[in-house]
Every structure is written in structure tokens, then in C-alpha cells.
ZAVEXVEX-355450 format. One line per 2 residues: number of its first residue (from 0); their letters; for each residue x negated, y negated, z of C-alpha. Coordinates in steps of 0.001 Angstrom, whole numbers, plus 500000, padded with zeros to 6 digits. Layout:
<atoms>
NUM	a	X Y Z | ... .
</atoms>
This chain:
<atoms>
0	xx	514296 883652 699588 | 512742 880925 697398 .
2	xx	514877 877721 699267 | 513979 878815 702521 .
4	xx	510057 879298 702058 | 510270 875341 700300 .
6	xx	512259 873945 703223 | 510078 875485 705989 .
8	xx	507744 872494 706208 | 510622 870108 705803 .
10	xx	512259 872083 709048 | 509085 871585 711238 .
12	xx	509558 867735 710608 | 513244 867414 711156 .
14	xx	512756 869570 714328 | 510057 867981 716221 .
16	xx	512299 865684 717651 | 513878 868597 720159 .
18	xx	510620 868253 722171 | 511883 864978 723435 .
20	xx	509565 863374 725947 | 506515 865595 724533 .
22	xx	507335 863698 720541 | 505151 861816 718233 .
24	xx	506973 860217 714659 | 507938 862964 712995 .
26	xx	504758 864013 710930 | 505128 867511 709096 .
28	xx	502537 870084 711545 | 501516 867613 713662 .
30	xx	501083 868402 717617 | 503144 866525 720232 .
32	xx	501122 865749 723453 | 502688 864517 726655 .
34	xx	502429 861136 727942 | 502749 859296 731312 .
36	xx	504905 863055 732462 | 505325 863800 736066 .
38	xx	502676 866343 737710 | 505449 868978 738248 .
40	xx	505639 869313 734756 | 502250 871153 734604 .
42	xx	503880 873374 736743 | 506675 874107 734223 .
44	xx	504081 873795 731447 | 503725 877353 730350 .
46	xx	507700 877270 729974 | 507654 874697 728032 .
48	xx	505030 875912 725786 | 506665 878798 725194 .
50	xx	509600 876737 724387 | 508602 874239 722042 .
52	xx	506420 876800 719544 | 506565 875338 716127 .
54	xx	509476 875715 714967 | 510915 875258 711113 .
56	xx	514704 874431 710106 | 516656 873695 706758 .
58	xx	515873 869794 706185 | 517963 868369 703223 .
60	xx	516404 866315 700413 | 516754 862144 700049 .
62	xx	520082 860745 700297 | 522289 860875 697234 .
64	xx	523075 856738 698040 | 519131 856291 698077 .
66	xx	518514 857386 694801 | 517515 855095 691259 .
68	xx	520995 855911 689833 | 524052 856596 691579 .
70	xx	527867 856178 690339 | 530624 855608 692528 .
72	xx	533348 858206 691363 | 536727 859474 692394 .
74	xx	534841 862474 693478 | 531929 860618 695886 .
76	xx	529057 859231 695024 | 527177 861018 691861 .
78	xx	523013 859946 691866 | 520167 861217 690589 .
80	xx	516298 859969 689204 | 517119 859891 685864 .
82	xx	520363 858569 684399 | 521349 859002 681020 .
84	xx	524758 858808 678566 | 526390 861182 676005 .
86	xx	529129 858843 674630 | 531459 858718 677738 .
88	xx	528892 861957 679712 | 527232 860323 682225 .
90	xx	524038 862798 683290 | 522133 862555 686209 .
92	xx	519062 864644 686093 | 515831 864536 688068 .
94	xx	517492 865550 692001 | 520954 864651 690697 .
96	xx	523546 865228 693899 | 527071 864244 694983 .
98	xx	528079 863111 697992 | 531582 863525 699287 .
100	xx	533264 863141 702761 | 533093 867226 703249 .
102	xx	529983 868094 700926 | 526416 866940 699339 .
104	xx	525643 869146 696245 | 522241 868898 694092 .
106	xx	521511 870278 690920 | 519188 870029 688613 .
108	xx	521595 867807 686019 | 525256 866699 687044 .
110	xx	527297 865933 684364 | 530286 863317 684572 .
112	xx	532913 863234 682047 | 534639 859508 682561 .
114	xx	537601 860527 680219 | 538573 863707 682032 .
116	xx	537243 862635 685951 | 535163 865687 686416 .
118	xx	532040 866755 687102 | 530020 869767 686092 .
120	xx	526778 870955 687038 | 524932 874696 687019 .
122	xx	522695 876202 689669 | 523972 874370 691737 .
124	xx	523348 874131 695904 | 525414 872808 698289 .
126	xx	524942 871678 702021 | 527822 871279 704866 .
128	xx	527159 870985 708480 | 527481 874683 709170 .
130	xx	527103 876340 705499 | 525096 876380 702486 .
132	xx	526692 877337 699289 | 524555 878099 695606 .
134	xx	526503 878902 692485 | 525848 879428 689106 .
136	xx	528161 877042 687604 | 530669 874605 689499 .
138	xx	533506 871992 688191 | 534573 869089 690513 .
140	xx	537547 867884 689932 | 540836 866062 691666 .
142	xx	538716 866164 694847 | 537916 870340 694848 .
144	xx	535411 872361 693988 | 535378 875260 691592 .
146	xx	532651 877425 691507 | 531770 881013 690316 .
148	xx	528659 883618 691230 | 528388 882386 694786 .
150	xx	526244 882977 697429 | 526683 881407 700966 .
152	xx	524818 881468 704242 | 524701 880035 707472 .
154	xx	521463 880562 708852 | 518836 877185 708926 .
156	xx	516886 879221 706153 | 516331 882259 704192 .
158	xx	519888 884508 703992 | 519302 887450 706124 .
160	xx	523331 886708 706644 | 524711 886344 703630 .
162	xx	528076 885772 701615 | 528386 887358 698320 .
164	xx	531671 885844 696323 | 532911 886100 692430 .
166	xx	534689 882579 692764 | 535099 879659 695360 .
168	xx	537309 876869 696172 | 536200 874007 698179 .
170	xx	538442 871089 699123 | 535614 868092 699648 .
172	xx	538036 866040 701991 | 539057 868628 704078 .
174	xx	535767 870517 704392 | 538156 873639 703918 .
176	xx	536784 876949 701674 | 538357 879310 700028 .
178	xx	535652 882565 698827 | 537672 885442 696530 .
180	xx	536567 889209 696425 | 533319 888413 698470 .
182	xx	530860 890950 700965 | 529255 890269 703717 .
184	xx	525598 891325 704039 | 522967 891470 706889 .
186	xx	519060 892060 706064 | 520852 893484 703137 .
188	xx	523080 895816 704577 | 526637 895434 703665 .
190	xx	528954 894976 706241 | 532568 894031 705075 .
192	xx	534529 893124 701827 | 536968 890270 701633 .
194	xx	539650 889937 698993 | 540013 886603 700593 .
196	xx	538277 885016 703094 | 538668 881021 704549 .
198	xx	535979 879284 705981 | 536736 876301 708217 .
200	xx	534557 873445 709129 | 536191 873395 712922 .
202	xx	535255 877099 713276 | 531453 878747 713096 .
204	xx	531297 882228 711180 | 530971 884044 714176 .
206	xx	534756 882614 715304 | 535641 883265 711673 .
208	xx	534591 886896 712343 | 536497 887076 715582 .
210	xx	533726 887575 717130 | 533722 884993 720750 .
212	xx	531425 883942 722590 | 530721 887951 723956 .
214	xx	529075 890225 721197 | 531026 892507 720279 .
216	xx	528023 895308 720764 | 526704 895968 723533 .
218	xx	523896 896958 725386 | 523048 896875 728564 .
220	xx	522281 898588 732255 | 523747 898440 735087 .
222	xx	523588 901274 737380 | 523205 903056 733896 .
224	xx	523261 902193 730289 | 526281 900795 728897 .
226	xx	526515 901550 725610 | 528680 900758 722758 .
228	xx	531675 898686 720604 | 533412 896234 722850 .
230	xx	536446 894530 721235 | 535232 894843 718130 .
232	xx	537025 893159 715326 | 537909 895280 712534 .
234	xx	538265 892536 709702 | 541158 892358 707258 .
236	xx	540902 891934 703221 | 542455 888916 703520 .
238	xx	541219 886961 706338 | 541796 883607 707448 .
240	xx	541737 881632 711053 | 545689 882611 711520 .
242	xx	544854 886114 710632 | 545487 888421 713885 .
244	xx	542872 890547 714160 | 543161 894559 715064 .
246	xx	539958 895010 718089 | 538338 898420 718714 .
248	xx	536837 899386 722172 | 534231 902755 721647 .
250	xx	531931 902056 724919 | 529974 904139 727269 .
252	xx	530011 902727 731002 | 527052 903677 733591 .
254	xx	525782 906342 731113 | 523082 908612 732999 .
256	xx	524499 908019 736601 | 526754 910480 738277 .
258	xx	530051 908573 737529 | 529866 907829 733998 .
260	xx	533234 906635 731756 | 533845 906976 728022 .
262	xx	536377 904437 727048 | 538697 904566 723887 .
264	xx	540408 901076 723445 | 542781 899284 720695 .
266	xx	544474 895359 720778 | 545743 892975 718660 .
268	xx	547452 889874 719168 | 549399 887334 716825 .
270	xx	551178 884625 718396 | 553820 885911 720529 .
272	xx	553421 889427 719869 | 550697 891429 721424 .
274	xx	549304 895088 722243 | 546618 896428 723918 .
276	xx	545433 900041 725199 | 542271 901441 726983 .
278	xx	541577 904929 727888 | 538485 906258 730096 .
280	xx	537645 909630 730343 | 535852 910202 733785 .
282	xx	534377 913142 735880 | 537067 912241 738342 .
284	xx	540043 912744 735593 | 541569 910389 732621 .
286	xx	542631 906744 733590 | 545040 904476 731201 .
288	xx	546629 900925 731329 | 547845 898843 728906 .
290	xx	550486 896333 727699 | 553297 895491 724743 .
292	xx	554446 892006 724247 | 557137 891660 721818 .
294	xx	558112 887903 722931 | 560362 887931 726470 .
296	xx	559983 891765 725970 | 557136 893671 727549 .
298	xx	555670 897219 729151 | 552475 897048 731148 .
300	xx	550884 899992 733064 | 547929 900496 734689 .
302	xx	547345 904405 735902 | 544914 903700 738254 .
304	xx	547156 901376 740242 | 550002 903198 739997 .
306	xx	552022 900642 737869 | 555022 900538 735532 .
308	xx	557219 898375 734259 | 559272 897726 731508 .
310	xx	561142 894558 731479 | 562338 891348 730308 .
312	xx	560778 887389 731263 | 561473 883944 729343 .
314	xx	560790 880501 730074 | 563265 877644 729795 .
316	xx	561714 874482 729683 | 564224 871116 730625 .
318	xx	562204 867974 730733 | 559954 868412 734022 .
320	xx	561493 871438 734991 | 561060 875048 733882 .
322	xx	563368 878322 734734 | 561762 881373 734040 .
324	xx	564534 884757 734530 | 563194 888053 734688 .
326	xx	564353 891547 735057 | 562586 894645 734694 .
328	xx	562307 898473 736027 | 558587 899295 737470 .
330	xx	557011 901117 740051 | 554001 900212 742016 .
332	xx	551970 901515 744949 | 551717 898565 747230 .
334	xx	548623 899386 749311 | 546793 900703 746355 .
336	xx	547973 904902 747175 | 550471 907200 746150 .
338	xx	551596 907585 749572 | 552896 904278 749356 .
340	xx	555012 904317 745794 | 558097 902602 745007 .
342	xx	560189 902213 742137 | 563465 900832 741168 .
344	xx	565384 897756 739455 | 564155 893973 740153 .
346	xx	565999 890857 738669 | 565687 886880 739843 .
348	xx	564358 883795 738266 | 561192 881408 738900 .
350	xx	562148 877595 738710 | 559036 875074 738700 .
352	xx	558907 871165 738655 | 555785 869568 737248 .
354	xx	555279 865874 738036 | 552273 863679 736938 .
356	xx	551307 860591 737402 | 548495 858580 735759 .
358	xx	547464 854788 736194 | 543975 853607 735115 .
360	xx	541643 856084 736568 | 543572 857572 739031 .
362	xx	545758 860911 738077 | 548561 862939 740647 .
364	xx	550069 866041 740327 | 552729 867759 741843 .
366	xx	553736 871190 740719 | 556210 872875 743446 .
368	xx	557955 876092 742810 | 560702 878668 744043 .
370	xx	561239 882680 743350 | 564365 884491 744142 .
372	xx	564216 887968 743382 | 567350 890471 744211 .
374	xx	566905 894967 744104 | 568492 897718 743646 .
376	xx	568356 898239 747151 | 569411 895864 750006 .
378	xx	566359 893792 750124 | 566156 890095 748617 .
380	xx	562379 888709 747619 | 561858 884707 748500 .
382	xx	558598 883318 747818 | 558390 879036 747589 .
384	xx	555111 876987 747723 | 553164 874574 745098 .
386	xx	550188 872543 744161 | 549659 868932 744446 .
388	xx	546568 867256 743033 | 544759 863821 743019 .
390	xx	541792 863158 740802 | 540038 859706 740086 .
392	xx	537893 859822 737098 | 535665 856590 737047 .
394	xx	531667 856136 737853 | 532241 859291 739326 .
396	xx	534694 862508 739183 | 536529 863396 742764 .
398	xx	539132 865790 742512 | 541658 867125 746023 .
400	xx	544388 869978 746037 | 546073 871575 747948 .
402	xx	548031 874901 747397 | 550311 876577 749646 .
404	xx	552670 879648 749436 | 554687 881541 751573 .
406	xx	556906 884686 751029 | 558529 887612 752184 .
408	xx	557300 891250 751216 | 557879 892142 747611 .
410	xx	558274 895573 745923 | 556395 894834 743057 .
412	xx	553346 893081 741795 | 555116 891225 739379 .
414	xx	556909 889351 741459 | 554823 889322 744427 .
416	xx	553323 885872 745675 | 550257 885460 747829 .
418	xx	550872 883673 750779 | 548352 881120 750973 .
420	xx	547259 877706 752614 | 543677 876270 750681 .
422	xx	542536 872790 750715 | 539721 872039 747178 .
424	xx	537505 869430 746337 | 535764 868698 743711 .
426	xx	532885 865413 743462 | 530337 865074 740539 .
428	xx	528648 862282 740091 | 525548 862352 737409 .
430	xx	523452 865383 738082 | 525102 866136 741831 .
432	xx	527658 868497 741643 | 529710 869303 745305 .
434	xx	532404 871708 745686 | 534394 873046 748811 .
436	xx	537418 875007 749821 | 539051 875805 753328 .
438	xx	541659 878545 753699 | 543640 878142 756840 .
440	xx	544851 881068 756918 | 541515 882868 757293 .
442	xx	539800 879837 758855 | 536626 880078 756726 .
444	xx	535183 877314 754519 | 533268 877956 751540 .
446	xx	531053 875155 749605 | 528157 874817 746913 .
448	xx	526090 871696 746236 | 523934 871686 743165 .
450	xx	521339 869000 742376 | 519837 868890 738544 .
452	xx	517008 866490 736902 | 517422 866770 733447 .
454	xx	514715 866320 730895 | 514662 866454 727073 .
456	xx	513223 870024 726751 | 515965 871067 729802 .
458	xx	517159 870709 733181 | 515590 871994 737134 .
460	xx	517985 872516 739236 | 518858 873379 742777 .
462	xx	522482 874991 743987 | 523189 875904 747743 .
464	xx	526173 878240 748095 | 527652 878511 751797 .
466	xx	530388 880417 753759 | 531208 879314 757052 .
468	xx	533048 881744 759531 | 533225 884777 757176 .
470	xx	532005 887626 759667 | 535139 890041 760211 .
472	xx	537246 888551 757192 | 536568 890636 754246 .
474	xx	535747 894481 754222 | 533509 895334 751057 .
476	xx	531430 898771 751135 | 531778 899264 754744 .
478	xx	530228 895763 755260 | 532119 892606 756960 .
480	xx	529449 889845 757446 | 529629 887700 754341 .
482	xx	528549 884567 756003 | 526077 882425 753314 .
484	xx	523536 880371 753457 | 522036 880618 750122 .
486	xx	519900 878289 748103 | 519085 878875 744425 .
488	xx	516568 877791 742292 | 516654 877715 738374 .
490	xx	515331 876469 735081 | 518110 875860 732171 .
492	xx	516024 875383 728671 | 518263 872716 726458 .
494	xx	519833 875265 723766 | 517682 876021 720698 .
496	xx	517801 873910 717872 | 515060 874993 715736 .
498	xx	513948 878096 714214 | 510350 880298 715662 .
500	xx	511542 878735 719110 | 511261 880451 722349 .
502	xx	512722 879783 725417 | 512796 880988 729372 .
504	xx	515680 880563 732054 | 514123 881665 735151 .
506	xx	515922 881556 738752 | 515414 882529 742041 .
508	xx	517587 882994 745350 | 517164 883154 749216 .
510	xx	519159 883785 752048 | 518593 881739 754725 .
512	xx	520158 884205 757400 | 518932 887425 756511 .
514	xx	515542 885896 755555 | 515067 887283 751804 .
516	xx	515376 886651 748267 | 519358 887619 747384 .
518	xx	518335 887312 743436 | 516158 886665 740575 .
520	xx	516274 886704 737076 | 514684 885920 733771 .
522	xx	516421 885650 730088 | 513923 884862 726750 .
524	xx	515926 883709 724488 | 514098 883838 720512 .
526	xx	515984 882212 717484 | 514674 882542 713849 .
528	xx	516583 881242 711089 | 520263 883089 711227 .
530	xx	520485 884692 714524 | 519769 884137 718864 .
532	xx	518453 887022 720330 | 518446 887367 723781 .
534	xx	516889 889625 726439 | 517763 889329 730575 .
536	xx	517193 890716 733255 | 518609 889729 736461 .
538	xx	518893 891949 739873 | 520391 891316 743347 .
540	xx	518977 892393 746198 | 521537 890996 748928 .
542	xx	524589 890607 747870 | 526597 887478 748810 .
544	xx	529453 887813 747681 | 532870 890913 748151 .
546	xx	532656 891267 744239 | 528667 891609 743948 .
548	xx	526569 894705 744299 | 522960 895066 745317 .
550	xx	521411 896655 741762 | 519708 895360 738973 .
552	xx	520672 894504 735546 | 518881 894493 732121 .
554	xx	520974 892715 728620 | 520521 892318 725059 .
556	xx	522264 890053 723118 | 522723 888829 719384 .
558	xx	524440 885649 718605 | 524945 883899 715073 .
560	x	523477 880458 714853 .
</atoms>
């Protein structure tokens, strides 16, 4: 695209400054060099290098309010090199632009009609912080814009992801967009048509497209490939940030081991309503679970588990307190077998009191509760407990709780409350970061302390993760010593701001006890001008953890800039 190859050497320029420490001024192609930098940095050097290539991004042309000519107007401020007037037609020409609290357009001559308060322009481009707009003709006028034959991108340059659209509407206070019968095009392949699609300034395209944070394709292995659509959105005509979105699940789990899955799966939630269903198809046999939400109404089951239910739960809310009835017909198999299956009727109520307290930089909570839950067969369920919290938030953040339950034995898992007895804390302060937790009713205390030194191009950091008296307490894979003395070390690059830039998070684990490295890992992470890509690897070799396996683990990723 002809913009993009013209802004390149702008882009190196407005860029440089993301090498931080390493700058110079900002001088288009110019080398940074270090100065006066600490010798472990020549350690780290040939991370950084690989960091800080040269890199080129969308840099925007002088200020509309520094220009020869400019004209306040009830649409922003109109300026350009060259001013000239047609009876009551101001015309800016020569880099004329307008400058509004949601916008900055340029074109090559901006018209401004004083008798009618509008503005017109043609070939026009315009610049917001996430988009860039060009049209072939445009109106301003009562404080929107009105253009037709649009094209709209958000990558820093070039349009590899592109917007297509007959006609827009842009409100320049609100920042909001309107684009009618548009497509939606990547390296030229067409994706999706829109009858109607809103852009919002508060949301990137990627949340737009209901995409998250998690790509919706995916591939990856991990004791075989994984393969496949993962919540996929499947986009409406008419699509908006209030517009629920229908998600498809088409995914291959642990293909080319001996236990792979194929998994079918459909959701879609809007406000209080909600449904969701996944199916995996298994040497072993078929598994299913899902759930229905039709507000206080629901059905969940899982097949796996064993559960069922079908039932009815609503909150009341009275000033501090809340009452939350519920009644429902499920079964469940306790211990996690069929041998151990029950089923029947369950109705009782929930009642909750939240206190808070806050005074200068001091906060308290309180949050105790009660459950009363009555069968169909002479049993009553009693669970009571709570949560009480104080946090001061000042030169530094230090946070205590304290949670306790206790209860009798429940039928079902909806009901059912863990007995518990944990004390937290929480202390940050800077770069030090120390958290711990004691459960007294296994009488084992687990901690992490992690120590960072942040720099412009990133941060080093340091994290020791310990469990004390955790031999005997938790059976995982045959194994009961999870006692921990683990320190990690790790490089976090600051995130990619510029386009032709590389970057490498690197760490490494050892475990003190059992004298060997419990993980590594590596992720290079590329961005050119629309897109992240990303490629990890990461494998652990002791675990440390119930929920961790020894194995290895190779992703790919694709996010939208």
C-alpha cells in the first residue's frame, strides 16, 4: 500500500524511543548505542539485539494547530498551508486537516462552508488511536462524520487487515463508528460481511471480533498436537459490542498419542441468558457436559462426573445482606464413581453479609455466610464459614485473610462447601513481590517471593516458589512428595511497540531438593505491521505442582495489534 511504504521512515523515528536506555534524539535510521549500562547487560546483549531490530510504525504528519492557517470551527480546528476564500468557502489546501476531540483527518483541500457549518473534503484519511480510516468523499457536519467508499485498518502500516465499507458514520466526540454493508479482509482473503458493524474506541478489533485474549485457533503440542477451532466466534450481520455472540468449538486434543479426543462444542451468552455444550469423542467412549441459563433457571451436566441437575437459584440483595434460595433435582457421584451415585430433591437458601470498611489507606472486609439445605430424604445439609480481609494500600501494598468453612456431608456438588481453615498474605512493594498461605487443616505452608529489576527494553527477574510439609498430603500419579524448593529465573521483554521487532522471554527453573532443572522455556515473539506472532516452547521436567505433568510443550500464536 502506497501510505504505508511513505510512513515507514517516519515509523523508525517515532519508534526509536522504545529502546529506552540504549536512545539517541530521535533521528530517522540512526543507531542507538549504550551508555554508562551495567556489565550484565552484555550478558543480555544478544536479547536485546534481537529485540530492538529496526523497527518502522505509522507516524502522523505536523499538527493541524501548527500549521500557517488554521480556523477554529464548531467542528475542531480546520488548518492547512495554504488558505484561501470562495465568497463565504473557506479552503485549506496544501496538508489541510481537522482536528477534533475523537479524530485528525487530512486531505488534500478541506472545504468550509461558514453559512451551512460543514465541512467537505475528498480522499480523505483519517487517524484515531486504534484505526485509520480513507474515503473517497466525507461531509462533517453537527459534530459527525459522513463518509462513503471506505477503507479502514488497524495495523501501524500497510492493510494486510482490512475493512471494506459502502458508507460510514463517525461521531468525533464520542470516538464511536458506525461502517454499513462492509467485509473484512486478511492478505486479501475475505473473511466476513457486516450489514452493520460498530467500532468502539474502548474496545480493540480483536474484542470487537470476540475474539479475547486466547486465539481462537489453535495450535499446539502437548503430549500430541492439538489441533483446531477453539471458541470461535461466528460473527453476526449486524454486530455491535452488545451483540451476543454464537462460539464454535471443532478441536483435536493429543492428536497422534494413544488417547486422542475430537471435541464438537457450541455457546453463547447474552446477559442473563446463556448456553453452552461440548462433546468428545474418545477411544474410551463419548463424554458430554454442558449448561442452560435462562435467568434463576438452569440444567448443568457433566457425563464424566456423573452430574445432573435441573433446578432453580436467585439472589435477593437487602442492603449488606444477600439471600440466595435454591431448589433443584440432580444426581452426583460423590467420590468421583458410579458406585457411589445419588440422586434426589434438594431445596434451602444461602444468606451472606458483606461489610467493608475503608479510612485513608487502610480497607476491612468481612463477608460471613450460612447454607441450610433440607432432602428428600431425612438428612439436613449445614455449612457456615466466611472471609475477613485487611489491606493497607500506601508506599507499599500488604494484604491478610483469612477464610474458614465448616460443614456437614452434602449430597450434591451444588451445595456442597469445602471445609476449610487458610490464612493469605499478600506484600508488594516496588519490584518485590511476597506471597504465602497456611492451611491448618493440612498443616502445610506454601509461599513465592519474586524479585524484578526493570529496565526500559524489559524486566530480569527472580521467583522462588516453596511448600513446606507437603510429603503425604496430596496423591497425584502415584506420587505424594510435593515438597518445593524451587527458584526460577526469567527474562520478560517490555511488549512490542514497533513494527520488524523481535523479542525473547527466556526462563529457567531448579529444584533445590531433587537437584535438577524442573523447567525451561523460550517464546520469540515477531510483530510486523497488523499482527503478533508468537512461537513457545516450554517443557517440565519435574513437576512441582498436583496439576503439572512432566512433558513438553510447543505453541503458536497470532494476535491483532
Amino acid at each position: 500500500m502506497e501510505h504505508g511504504q511513505t510512513e515507514e521512515a517516519k515509523g523508525r523515528a517515532a519508534c526509536a524511543s522504545v529502546v529506552g536506555a540504549l536512545r539517541r534524539p530521535r533521528v530517522a535510521g540512526q543507531k542507538a548505542k549504550a551508555t554508562g549500562q551495567k556489565g550484565w547487560i552484555r550478558f543480555l546483549f544478544p536479547f536485546l539485539l534481537l529485540t530492538f531490530l529496526p523497527c518502522s510504525g505509522l507516524a502522523w504528519a505536523t499538527p493541524c494547530s501548527e500549521q500557517p492557517y488554521t480556523l477554529e470551527t464548531p467542528e475542531g480546528l480546520a488548518g492547512g498551508g495554504n488558505l484561501e476564500y470562495d465568497g463565504e468557502v473557506a479552503i485549506f489546501s496544501d496538508g489541510a486537516c481537522l482536528e477534533t476531540k475523537g479524530l485528525t483527518l487530512q486531505a488534500p483541500e478541506l472545504r468550509y462552508d461558514q453559512s451551512k457549518g460543514e465541512l467537505n473534503a475528498q480522499n480523505i484519511e483519517v487517524q484515531t488511536l486504534r484505526y485509520r480510516f480513507f474515503a473517497e468523499v466525507g461531509v462533517v457536519r453537527e459534530k459527525v462524520l459522513q463518509a462513503q467508499g471506505i477503507r479502514a485498518t488497524s495495523c501501524r502500516c500497510g492493510d494486510d487487515l482490512r475493512l471494506f465499507s459502502e458508507s460510514l458514520r463517525f461521531d468525533t466526540q464520542s470516538g464511536e463508528v458506525v461502517l454499513e454493508e462492509s467485509r473484512l479482509e486478511v492478505y486479501r482473503f475475505g473473511l466476513a460481511h457486516f450489514q452493520e458493524l460498530h467500532l468502539s474506541p474502548n474496545q480493540s478489533l480483536s474484542e470487537t471480533l470476540g475474539l479475547g485474549a486466547a486465539p481462537p485457533v489453535r495450535l499446539d503440542y502437548d503430549q500430541g498436537w492439538n489441533l483446531g477451532l477453539e471458541n470461535f466466534p461466528l460473527l453476526e450481520a449486524r454486530l455491535s459490542p452488545e451483540t451476543p455472540l454464537t462460539r464454535l468449538t471443532l478441536l483435536g486434543l493429543r492428536l497422534g498419542s494413544p488417547d486422542p479426543v475430537l471435541r464438537l462444542g457450541l455457546s453463547v451468552r447474552e446477559k442473563s441468558r446463556q448456553a453452552r455444550f461440548e462433546l468428545d469423542y474418545k477411544p474410551s467412549g463419548v463424554a458430554s457436559r454442558g449448561e442452560v441459563v435462562e435467568g434463576p433457571i438452569f440444567f448443568q451436566h457433566d457425563s464424566e462426573k456423573g452430574r445432573y441437575a435441573f433446578g432453580f437459584k436467585q439472589a435477593l440483595t437487602l442492603g449488606a445482606f444477600t439471600l440466595t434460595p435454591f431448589a433443584w433435582i440432580a444426581q452426583d457421584w460423590p467420590d468421583g464413581s458410579p458406585a457411589s451415585q445419588t440422586q434426589g430433591l434438594a431445596a434451602g437458601a444461602e444468606l451472606r453479609y458483606r461489610y467493608a470498611l475503608e479510612e485513608g489507606p487502610w480497607r476491612f472486609r468481612l463477608e460471613p455466610f450460612v447454607v441450610l439445605g433440607l432432602y428428600d430424604q431425612p438428612q439436613l445439609y449445614l455449612a457456615y464459614g466466611g472471609y475477613t480481609e485487611a489491606h493497607y494500600r500506601g508506599a507499599f501494598d500488604l494484604r491478610l485473610g483469612y477464610a474458614w468453612a465448616e460443614a456437614t456431608p452434602g449430597r450434591f456438588w451444588l451445595e456442597r462447601r469445602e471445609a476449610t481453615q487458610k490464612l493469605s498474605g499478600r506484600l508488594q512493594y516496588q519490584s518485590l513481590k511476597l506471597e504465602a498461605e497456611h492451611d491448618f487443616r493440612k498443616a502445610q505452608t506454601q509461599g513465592s517471593l519474586r524479585l524484578g529489576h526493570a529496565q526500559d527494553f524489559g524486566e530480569v527477574w527472580a521467583q522462588f516458589n516453596g511448600c513446606w510439609a507437603c510429603v503425604g498430603k496430596t496423591l497425584s500419579n502415584g506420587r505424594d512428595d510435593w515438597e518445593r524448593r524451587e527458584l526460577v529465573l526469567g527474562f520478560t521483554p517490555r511488549p512490542l511497540e514497533c513494527t520488524e521487532a523481535i523479542s525473547l522471554a527466556p526462563f529457567l527453573g531448579y529444584d533445590f531438593l531433587r537437584q535438577g532443572v524442573s523447567r525451561w522455556g523460550l517464546e520469540l515473539r515477531y510483530a510486523d505491521c497488523c499482527f503478533i506472532w508468537r512461537l513457545g516452547y516450554q517443557e517440565i521436567r519435574i513437576a512441582q505442582h498436583p496439576d503439572e505433568t512432566a512433558s513438553g510443550k510447543l505453541t503458536f500464536g497470532l494476535e491483532i495489534r
